[in-house]
Structures are given as structure tokens and as C-alpha cells.
C-alpha positions in Angstrom: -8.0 30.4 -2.1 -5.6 27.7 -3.4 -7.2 25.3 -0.6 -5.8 22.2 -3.1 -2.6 23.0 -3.1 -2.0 23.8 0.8 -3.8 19.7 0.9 -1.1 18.7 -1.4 1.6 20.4 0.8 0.7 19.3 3.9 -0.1 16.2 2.8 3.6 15.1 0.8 5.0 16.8 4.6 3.3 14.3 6.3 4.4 11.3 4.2 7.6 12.3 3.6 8.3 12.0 7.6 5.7 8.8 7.3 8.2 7.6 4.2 11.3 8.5 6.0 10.1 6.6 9.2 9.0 3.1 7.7 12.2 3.1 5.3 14.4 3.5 8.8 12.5 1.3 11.3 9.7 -0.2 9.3 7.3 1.5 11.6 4.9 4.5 11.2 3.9 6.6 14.5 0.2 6.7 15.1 0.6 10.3 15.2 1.7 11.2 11.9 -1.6 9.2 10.7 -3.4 10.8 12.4 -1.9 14.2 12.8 -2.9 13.6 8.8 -6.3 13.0 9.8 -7.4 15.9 11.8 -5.2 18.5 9.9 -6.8 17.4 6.6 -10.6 17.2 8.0 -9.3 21.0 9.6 -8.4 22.3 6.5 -11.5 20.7 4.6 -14.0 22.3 7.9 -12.2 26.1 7.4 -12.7 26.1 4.0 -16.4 24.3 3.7 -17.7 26.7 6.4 -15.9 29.6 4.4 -16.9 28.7 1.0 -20.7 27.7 2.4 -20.5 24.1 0.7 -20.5 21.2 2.8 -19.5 18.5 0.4 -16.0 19.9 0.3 -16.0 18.6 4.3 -18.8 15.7 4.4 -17.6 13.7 0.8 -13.7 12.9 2.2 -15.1 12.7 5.4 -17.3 9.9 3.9 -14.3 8.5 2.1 -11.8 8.3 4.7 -14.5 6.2 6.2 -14.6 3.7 2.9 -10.6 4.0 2.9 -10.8 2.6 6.1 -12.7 -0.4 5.2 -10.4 -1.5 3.0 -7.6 -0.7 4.7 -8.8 -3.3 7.4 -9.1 -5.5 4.3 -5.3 -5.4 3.3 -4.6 -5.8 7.3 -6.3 -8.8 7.5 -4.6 -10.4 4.5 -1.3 -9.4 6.0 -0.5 -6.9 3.2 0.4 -4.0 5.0 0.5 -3.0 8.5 -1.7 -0.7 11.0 0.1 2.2 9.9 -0.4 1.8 6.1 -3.9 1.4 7.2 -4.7 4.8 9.7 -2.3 7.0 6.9 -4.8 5.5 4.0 -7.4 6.8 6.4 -5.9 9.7 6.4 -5.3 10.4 2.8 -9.3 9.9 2.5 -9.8 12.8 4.4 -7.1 14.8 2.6 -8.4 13.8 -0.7 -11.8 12.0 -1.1 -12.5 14.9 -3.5 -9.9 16.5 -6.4 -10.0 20.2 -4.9 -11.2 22.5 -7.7 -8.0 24.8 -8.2 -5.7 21.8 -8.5 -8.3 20.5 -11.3 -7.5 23.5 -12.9 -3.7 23.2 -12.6 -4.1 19.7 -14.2 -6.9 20.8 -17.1 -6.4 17.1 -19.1 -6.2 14.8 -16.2 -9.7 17.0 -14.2 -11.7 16.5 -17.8 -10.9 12.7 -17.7 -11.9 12.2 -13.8 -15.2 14.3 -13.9 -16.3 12.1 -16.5 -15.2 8.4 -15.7 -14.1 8.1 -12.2 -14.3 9.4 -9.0 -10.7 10.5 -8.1 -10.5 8.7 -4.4 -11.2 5.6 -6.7 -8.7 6.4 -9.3 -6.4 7.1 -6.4 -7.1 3.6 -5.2 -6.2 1.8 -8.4 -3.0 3.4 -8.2 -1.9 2.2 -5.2 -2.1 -1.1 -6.2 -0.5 -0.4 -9.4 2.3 1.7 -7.9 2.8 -0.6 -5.2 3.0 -3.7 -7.3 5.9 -1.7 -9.2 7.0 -0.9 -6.3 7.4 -4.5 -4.8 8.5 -5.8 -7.7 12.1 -3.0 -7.5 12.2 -4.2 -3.8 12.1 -8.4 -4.6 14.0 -7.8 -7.8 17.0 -6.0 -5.8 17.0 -9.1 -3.7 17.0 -11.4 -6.2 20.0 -9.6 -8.0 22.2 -9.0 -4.7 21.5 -13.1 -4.0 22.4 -15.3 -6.5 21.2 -18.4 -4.6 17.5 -17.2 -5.1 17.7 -17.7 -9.1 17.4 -21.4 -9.3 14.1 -21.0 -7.2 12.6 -18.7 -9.2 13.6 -20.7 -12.9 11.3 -23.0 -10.9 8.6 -20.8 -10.2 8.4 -19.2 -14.3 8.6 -22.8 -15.7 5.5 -24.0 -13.5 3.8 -20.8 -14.5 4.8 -20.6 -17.8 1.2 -20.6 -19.8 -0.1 -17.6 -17.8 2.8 -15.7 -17.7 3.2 -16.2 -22.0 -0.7 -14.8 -21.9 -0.1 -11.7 -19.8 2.6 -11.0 -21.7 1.1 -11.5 -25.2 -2.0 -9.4 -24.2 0.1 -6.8 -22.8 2.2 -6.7 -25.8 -1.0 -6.5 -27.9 -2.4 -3.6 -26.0 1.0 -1.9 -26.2 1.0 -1.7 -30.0 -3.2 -0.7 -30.4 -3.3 1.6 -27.2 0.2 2.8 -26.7 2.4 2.6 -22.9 -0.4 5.2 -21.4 -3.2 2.9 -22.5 -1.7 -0.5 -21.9 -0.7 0.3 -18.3 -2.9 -1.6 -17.0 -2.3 -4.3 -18.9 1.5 -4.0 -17.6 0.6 -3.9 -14.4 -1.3 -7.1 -14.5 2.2 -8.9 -15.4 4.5 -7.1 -13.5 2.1 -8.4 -10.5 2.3 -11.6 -12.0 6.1 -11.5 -12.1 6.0 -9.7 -8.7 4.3 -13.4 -7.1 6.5 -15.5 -8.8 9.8 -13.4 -7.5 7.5 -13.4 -4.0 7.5 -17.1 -4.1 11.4 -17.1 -4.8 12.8 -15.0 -2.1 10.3 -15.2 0.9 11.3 -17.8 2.9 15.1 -16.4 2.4 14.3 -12.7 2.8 11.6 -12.2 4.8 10.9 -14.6 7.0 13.2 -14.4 9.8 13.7 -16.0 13.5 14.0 -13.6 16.0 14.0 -13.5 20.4 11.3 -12.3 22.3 12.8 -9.1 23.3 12.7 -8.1 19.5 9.0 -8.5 18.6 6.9 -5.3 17.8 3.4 -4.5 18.0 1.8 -5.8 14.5 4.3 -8.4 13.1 3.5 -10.9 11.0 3.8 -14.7 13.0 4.4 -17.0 10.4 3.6 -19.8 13.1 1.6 -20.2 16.0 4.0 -19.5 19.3 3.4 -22.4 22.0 3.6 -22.4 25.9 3.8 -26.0 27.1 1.5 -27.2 23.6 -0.9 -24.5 23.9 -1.1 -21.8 21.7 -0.6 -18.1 23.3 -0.5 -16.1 20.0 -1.5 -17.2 16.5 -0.3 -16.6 13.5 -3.7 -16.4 11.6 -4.1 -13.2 13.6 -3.3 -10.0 11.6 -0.8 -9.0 14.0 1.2 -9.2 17.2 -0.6 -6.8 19.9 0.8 -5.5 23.1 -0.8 -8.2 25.1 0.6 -11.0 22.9 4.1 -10.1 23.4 3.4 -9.5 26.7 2.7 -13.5 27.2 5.0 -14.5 25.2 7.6 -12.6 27.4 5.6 -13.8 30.0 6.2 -17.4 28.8 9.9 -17.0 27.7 11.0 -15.6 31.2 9.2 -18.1 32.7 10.9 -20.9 30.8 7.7 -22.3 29.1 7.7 -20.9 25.9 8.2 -23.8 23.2 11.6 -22.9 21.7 13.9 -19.8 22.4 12.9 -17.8 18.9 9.7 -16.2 16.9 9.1 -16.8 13.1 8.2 -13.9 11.8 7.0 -12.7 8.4 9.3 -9.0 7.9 7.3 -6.6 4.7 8.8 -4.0 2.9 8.7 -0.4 3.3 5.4 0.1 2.0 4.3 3.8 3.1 6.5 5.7 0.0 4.1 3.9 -2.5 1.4 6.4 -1.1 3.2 10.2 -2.0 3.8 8.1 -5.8 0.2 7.2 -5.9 -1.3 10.9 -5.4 1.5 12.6 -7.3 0.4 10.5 -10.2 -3.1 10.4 -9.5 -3.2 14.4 -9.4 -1.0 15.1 -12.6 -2.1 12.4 -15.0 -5.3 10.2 -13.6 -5.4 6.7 -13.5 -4.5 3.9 -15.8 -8.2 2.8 -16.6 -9.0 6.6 -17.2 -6.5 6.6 -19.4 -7.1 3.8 -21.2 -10.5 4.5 -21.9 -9.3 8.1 -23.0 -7.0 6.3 -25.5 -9.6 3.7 -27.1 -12.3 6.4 -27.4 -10.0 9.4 -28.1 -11.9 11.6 -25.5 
């Protein structure tokens, strides 16, 4: 029973609508997370009880637990929102473990991962390298269409000069002993670099923005406190608006109290596509440290 591939399947379904959803509105429905959730855990039940081995179930299980973890980690620091969060959840459950028959489709990349990392984890590091990619396109096409943000950033490379010449010169390095598969990493480790600096350049132009009452939505970023009358009715150190905080500040606007007539928010990009890159690539060709390690030791 090709059990992998119908996770794979169901799995790009449900992040393509996830994808399609946070590109148009910036917002993920609960329900596609965890519609995720229970039809992966499903799938992963049937085929555990039919197969008589529990690990195929219990491991994700145990993984979407760990995936949320850090997920709550990333919403804390204000790097992605709720729904990145329960569709990470999700994807634990869908793939905590490689299922065997798409090992076999993938012969090179299953060798690599049964021997140096678990694939949930190798799954992991490729979400942050994908999404630092990632970012970087997003800022970059900023910068490009807004010629006013290059002076900032001139600023931003010349007070970071010394680290960005070493990132580059190790990356370089590894790129001539290891090759691009082998030096990834390596890349990554600048274009994250590069992807701060560009951060620094556009943020307060881009995505901060002012915006009324009536426009706030569960989960955005405050990038100040908002004030009724000097005291302070949501803050911005919390990871996100909730339904009760933009019920006060309503509250507080209608009333005439709130201090000032607009919210500063903090606006992130769509960040959901990163996920159906990450597992495409994590599937097919492992991760970057796998295949680094692969490269230095010729396994």
C-alpha cells in the first residue's frame, strides 16, 4: 500500500489551499490546520492498525507534539503567526516519519536519512533554510520596486561589513572544496545574513503600517502598546492581537478614549508556501547538513 504517497497528496492539497489563502489575505483558517491534523493522524491510525506496527501512528504523533513546541517558539518571537504554527503541527503528524515506499522512490536521499538524521529534523532545517530564501525574494522585490530603500540599506552593509566579508569568504571556500550541494548551508548562513540587513532596510517602510480599529485581525503584530486614557489595554510585547484585545480597543475607540485614532502594526509575509518547498525538497533530496556530510565523507 503506497500509504507515503497518499501522505504526500493529501498533504501538498492541503497547503496548496493553506498557500493560496495566506498569499490572498495573509490568513490561514484553523480548519485547514487542522483538517491536516486529523486526516494525517487518520491515515497514519488505518494503516498502523492494518500493518500491526504502532510506530507508524505513535512516532508523528510524538513529533507533531515537538513541532508544536517550537512552533510556539517562532510565535513568541513574532516570526510567524498561529496558522504557521497549527499547519507545522500538522505536518508533524503527516510526516514525523519518511514512510517506507516513498524511501524507496527516493533510494539516495532514504540511505542518507537512515543514517544521519531523523527526517522530521531534516525537514526542520529546511524550513528555515527555505524560508530564509524565501524572505530574502520577498524583501529583495521590495527593495527593487522602491528605490528610496537603497540608501538605507548602503547603510546597513557598510556597518556590517566584516561579518558579511566572512560569510561570504567561508561560503566561497566551501563552494570550491564541497561543491553548491555541500556548501548550502554555508549559503544559507549569508543569504540570512543579507536577508537581516535588507530586514533592517525596508521594515519600517514596508511592513509597518498605521491602520483604524475596524481593520485589526486576530494575531497581528502591535509594534506599540495601544493606550486608553495612559493605560495600556493591549501590548505589543504580546505575540498577538486576540479577540478580546480588539474587542477593547473597539471598545475604547467608540467610546472616545482610545489614545490616537490609528494602530501600528507589524504586517509579515506570506509565509505558509515556504512549507510545500520544504517537504518537496526534504523528500527528494534530504537536507543541506545531510548533504554535506555526504559530500565530505563521500558516503
Amino acid at each position: 500500500m503506497a500509504v507515503g504517497f497518499v501522505l504526500l497528496l493529501v498533504t501538498l492539497a492541503f497547503l496548496a489551499f493553506a498557500s493560496f489563502s495566506d498569499m490572498r489575505t495573509r490568513e490561514v483558517a484553523d480548519e485547514l490546520s487542522l483538517g491536516l491534523f486529523a486526516a494525517a493522524l487518520a491515515i497514519r491510525l488505518l494503516y498502523s492498525v492494518w500493518s500491526t506496527d504502532p510506530a507508524f501512528f505513535l512516532v508523528p504523533f510524538a513529533v507533531s507534539c515537538g513541532f508544536l513546541i517550537f512552533g510556539l517558539v517562532m510565535y513568541g518571537l513574532k516570526q510567524w503567526g498561529g496558522g504557521d504554527l497549527l499547519l507545522l503541527v500538522g505536518l508533524g503528524a503527516a510526516f514525523g516519519t519518511l514512510p517506507a515506499d516513498l524511501a524507496q522512490a527516493f533510494p539516495r536521499r532514504a540511505a542518507a536519512a537512515a543514517s544521519l538524521m531523523p527526517f522530521w529534523l531534516g525537514f526542520i532545517v529546511n524550513i528555515l533554510v527555505v524560508g530564509s530564501a524565501y524572505g530574502l525574494l520577498w524583501i529583495l522585490y521590495y527593495f527593487l520596486t522602491r528605490p528610496s530603500l537603497k540608501k538605507v540599506f548602503v547603510q546597513q552593509v557598510r556597518k556590517n561589513w566584516l561579518i558579511l566579508s566572512i560569510t561570504l569568504a567561508i561560503s566561497l571556500i566551501s563552494l570550491k572544496l564541497v561543491g553548491i550541494a555541500g556548501s548550502f548551508l554555508n549559503i544559507s548562513l549569508f543569504l540570512i545574513i543579507l536577508l537581516i540587513m535588507l530586514s533592517k532596510s525596508v521594515e519600517s517602510d514596508i511592513f509597518v503600517k498605521k491602520i483604524s480599529p475596524g481593520d485589526l485581525r486576530v494575531e497581528d503584530w502591535l509594534v506599540k502598546d495601544v493606550t486608553a486614557r495612559g493605560r495600556v489595554i493591549a501590548s505589543a510585547s504580546s505575540p498577538g492581537l486576540t479577540k478580546t484585545d480588539i474587542a477593547a480597543i473597539k471598545h475604547a475607540f467608540s467610546a472616545g478614549t482610545l489614545d490616537g485614532r490609528e494602530i501600528v502594526v507589524k504586517e509579515g509575509i506570506p509565509f505558509v508556501p515556504v512549507f510545500p518547498l520544504a517537504l518537496v525538497l526534504t523528500v527528494a533530496f534530504g537536507d543541506p547538513i545531510t548533504l554535506l556530510l555526504l559530500r565530505i565523507y563521500g558516503f
